[in-house]
C-alpha positions in Angstrom: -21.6 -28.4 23.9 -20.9 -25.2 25.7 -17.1 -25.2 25.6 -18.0 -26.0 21.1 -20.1 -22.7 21.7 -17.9 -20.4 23.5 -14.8 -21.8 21.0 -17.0 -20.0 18.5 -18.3 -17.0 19.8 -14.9 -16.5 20.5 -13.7 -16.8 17.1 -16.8 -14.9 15.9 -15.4 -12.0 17.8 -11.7 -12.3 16.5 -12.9 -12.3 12.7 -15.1 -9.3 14.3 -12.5 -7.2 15.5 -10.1 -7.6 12.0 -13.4 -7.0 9.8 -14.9 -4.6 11.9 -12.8 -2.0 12.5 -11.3 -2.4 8.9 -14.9 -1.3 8.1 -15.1 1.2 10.1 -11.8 3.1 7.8 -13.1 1.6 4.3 -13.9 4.5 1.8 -17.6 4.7 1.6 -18.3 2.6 5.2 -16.7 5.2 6.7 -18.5 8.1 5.2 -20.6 10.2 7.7 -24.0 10.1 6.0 -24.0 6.2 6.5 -25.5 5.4 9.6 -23.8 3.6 12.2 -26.0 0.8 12.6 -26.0 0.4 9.4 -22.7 0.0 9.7 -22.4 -2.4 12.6 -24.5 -4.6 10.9 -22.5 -5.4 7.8 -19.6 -5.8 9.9 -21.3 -8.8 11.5 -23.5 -9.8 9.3 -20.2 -10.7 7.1 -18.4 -12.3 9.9 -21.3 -14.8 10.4 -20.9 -15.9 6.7 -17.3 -15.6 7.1 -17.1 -18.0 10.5 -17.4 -21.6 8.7 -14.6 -20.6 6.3 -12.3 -18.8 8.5 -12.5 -21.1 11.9 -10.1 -23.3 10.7 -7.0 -20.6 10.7 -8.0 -19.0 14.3 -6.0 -20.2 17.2 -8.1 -21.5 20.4 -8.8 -19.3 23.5 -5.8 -19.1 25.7 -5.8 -20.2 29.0 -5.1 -16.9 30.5 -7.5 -13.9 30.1 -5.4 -11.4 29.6 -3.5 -13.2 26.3 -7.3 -12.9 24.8 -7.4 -9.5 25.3 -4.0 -8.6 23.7 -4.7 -11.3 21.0 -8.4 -9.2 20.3 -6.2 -5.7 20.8 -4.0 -7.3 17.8 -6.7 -8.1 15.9 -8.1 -4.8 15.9 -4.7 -3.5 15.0 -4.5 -5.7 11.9 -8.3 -4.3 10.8 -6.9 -0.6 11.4 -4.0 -0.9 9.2 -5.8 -2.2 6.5 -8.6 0.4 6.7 -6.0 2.8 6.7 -3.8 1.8 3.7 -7.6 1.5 1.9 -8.0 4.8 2.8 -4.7 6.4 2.1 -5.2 4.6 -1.6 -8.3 6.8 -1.8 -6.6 9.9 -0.7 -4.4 9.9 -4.4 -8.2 10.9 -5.7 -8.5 13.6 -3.2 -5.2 15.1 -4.3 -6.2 15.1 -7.8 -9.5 16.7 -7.0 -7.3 19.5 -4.8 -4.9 20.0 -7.8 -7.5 20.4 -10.6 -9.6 22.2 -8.6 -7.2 24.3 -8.0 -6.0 24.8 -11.7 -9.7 25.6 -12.9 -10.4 28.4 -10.1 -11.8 27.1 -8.0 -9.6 27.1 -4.6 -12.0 29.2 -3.1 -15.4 26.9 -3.8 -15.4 24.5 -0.8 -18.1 22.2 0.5 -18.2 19.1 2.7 -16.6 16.2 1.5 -18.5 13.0 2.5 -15.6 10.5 1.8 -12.7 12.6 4.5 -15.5 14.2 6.5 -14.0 17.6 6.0 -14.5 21.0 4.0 -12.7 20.5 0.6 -12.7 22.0 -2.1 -15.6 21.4 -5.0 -14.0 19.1 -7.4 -12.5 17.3 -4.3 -15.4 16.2 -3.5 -16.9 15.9 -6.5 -14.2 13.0 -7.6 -14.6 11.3 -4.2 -18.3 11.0 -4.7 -18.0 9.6 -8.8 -15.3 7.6 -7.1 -17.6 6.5 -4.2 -20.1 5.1 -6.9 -18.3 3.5 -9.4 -16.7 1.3 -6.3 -19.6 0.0 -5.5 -21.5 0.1 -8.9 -19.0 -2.5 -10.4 -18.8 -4.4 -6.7 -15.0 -3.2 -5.9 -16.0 -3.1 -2.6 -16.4 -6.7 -2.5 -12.5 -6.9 -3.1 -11.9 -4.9 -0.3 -13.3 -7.2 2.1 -11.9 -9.6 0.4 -8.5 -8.2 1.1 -9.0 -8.4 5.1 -10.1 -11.7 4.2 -7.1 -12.8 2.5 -4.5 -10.8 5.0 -5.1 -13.8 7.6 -3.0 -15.5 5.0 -0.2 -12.5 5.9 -0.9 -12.0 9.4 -2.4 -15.0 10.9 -4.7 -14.1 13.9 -2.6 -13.5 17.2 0.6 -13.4 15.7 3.2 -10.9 16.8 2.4 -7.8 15.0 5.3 -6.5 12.1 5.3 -2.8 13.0 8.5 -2.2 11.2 7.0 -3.6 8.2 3.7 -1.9 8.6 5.6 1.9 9.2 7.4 1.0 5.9 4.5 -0.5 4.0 2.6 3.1 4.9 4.9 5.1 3.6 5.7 3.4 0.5 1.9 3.7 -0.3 2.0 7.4 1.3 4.5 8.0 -1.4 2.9 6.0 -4.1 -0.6 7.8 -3.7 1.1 11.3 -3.6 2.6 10.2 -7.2 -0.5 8.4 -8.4 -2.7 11.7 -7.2 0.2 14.2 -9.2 -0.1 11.6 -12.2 -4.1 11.8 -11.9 -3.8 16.1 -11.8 -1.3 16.4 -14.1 -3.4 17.2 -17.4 -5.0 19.9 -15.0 -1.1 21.2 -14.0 0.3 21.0 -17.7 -3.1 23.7 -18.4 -2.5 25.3 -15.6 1.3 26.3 -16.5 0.1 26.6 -19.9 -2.5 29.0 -19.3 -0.2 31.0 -17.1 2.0 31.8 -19.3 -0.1 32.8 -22.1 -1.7 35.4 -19.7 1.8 36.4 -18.9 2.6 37.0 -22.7 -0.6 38.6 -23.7 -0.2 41.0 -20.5 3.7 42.2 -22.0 2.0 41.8 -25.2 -1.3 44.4 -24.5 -0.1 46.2 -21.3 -3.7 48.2 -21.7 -6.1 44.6 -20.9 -7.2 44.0 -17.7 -5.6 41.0 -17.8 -7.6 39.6 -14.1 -11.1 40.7 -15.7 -10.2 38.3 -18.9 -8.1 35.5 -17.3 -10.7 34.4 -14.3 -13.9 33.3 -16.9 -11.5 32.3 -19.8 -9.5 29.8 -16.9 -13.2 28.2 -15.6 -14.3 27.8 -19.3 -11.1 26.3 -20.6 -11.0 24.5 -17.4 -14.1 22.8 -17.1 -13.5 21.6 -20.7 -10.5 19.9 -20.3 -12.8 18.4 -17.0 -15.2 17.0 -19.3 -12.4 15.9 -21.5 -10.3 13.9 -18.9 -12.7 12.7 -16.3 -13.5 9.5 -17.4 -10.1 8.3 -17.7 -9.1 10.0 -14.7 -11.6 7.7 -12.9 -10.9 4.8 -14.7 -7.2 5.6 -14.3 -8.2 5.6 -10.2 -10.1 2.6 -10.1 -7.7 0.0 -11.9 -5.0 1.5 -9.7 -7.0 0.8 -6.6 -8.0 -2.7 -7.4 -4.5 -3.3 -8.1 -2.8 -2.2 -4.5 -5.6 -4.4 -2.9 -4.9 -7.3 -5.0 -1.4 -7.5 -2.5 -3.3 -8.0 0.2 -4.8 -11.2 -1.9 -3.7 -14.9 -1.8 
């Protein structure tokens, strides 16, 4: 009876250390303003429902106590790259925030960003926290446990960890969340050269306006129109290509 228990308090803490410190990166558990007990208490809270159905792919305790440790060190590796490609995902909305913030006039508004933990600038964090919601309004957060669910299917627990595959599999999503983020912005960039060069026409045009004391208000106004006009498929734009990077992770 006590060699069945410590075989599963073992296992309980290898599905711990993948899940948890995946959690730990995840957009929205890793947000400052939730608490860290809070926070601990999902994490194993879902890997005691997670135990039954997940004991079966775990490998036993190894005789020697050091190969537990580096199999448990592994583990934890496997949860940080996954919280980190989650959160590299979410970074493509963060770029689109920068650009069209940005574009509107508003490089110079900053204010804590909840999602990075860092001053960014208004619209920055304003799409993070729209973002924020509508993951876990329509339960997308569910497939992102799911995903570290479904990696042991990738990388079974304790085996021999890919980094090769994991440096290129980071920048390949590096470089798709840079173009996904450009994509996202680029209504806000087409205005932005647009506007530009009007202004630069109208100031050859009428050499005598004060071409700064008309631009600034007429580039928030147009600006925040086109905002209204593009941030719902923007975010919808965002969330279908989120799901659909961590559907690879999935069986």
């Amino acid at each position: 009876m006590q060699e069945i228990v410590s075989l599963e308090i073992y296992k309980y803490m290898l599905i711990f250390m993948r899940l948890g410190s995946a959690i730990m990166l995840m957009p929205g558990f890793s947000s400052s303003y939730i608490n860290m007990r809070y926070r601990l208490s999902i994490a194993l809270a879902s890997c005691l429902v997670l135990l039954p159905f997940l004991s079966e792919s775990l490998p036993p305790p190894a005789p020697d106590f050091l190969d537990n440790i580096k199999t448990c060190g592994i583990e934890i590796i496997y949860g940080i790259f996954l919280g980190m490609v989650m959160q590299f995902l979410f970074s493509a909305l963060n770029l689109a925030g920068n650009f069209a913030g940005t574009a509107i006039g508003f490089s110079n508004a900053q204010v804590f960003n909840p999602s990075s933990q860092t001053q960014s600038l208004v619209l920055e964090s304003f799409f993070s926290i729209i973002a924020l919601t509508i993951i876990f309004v329509s339960d997308l957060h569910h497939i992102m446990i799911s995903a570290v669910i479904d990696s042991y299917n990738l990388f079974p627990a304790g085996s021999p960890l890919p980094t090769g595959d994991f440096a290129d599999f980071l920048s390949q999503t590096l470089n798709t969340c840079f173009i996904t983020g450009f994509k996202l912005a680029s209504p806000f960039i087409a205005f932005t050269i647009i506007f530009y060069v009007g202004m630069g026409l109208i100031s050859r045009l009428m050499p005598q306006l004060n071409i700064f004391f008309l631009s600034l208000p007429l580039q928030i106004y147009l600006g925040l129109g086109l905002l209204f006009i593009t941030l719902p498929a923007i975010i919808f734009w965002f969330i279908n290509y989120y799901e659909d990077n961590l559907h690879r992770f999935q069986s």
